[in-house]
N, C-alpha and C positions, 0 to 999 in steps of 0.2 A: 509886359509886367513880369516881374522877376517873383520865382516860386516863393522865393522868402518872403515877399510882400503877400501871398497867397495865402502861407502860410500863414502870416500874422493876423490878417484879414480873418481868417478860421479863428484864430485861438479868439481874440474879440466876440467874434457872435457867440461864439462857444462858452466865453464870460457871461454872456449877458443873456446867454438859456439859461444859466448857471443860475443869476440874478433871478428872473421870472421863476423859475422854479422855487428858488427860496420863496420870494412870496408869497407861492400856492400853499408852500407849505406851510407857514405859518395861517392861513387861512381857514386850510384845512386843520391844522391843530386848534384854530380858533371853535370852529364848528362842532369838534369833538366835543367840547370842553376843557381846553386845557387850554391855559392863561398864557399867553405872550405878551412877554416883554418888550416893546416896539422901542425904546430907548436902546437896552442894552443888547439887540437883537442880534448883532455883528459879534457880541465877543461871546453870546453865549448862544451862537448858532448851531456848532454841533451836539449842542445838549438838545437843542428843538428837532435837530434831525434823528440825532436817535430815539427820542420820543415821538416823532413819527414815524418810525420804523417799528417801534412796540406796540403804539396806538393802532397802527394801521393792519399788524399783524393780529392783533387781538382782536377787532373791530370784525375783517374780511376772511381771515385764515391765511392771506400773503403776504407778502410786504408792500408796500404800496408804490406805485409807478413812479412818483417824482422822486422816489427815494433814488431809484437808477437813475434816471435821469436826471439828477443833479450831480451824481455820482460822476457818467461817462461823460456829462460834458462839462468840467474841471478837468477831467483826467486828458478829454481832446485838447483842452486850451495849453495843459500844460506841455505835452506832449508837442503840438504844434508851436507854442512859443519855443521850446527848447530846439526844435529842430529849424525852425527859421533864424534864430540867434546861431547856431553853429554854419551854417549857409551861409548868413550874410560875414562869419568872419573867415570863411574858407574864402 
């Protein structure tokens, strides 16, 4: 198997931690009490994430875990798409 397939293989799961995390979080903001929009949840996604980054932060005293990790793995998937697409055209 060739790295580039590796690599894209990564960025994929790395999406779809991506995915599962949004969930939680919208969950967890449900539980707070703060209303989510389950229609428009895709376009106004980073408004839910930064209001869990406030919630979370006011709630515990830190910022809350799936904040990072929703964070670093978009940044792996991008990072790995990008460097698999350059491989596969070198």
């Amino acid at each position: 198997m060739e790295i580039s397939t590796v690599l894209l293989v990564v960025a994929v799961v790395s999406a779809l931690w991506g995915v599962v995390d949004s969930i939680l979080i919208a969950i967890a903001l449900d539980k707070w009490g703060v209303s989510v929009n389950m229609v428009l949840f895709r376009l106004l996604f980073f408004r839910y994430l930064s209001r869990y980054r406030q919630v979370s932060l006011r709630e515990t005293g830190k910022v809350g875990p799936l904040f990072y990790s929703f964070i670093i793995s978009m940044n792996v998937a991008l990072v790995c798409c990008i460097a698999a697409l350059i491989l596969k055209a070198i």
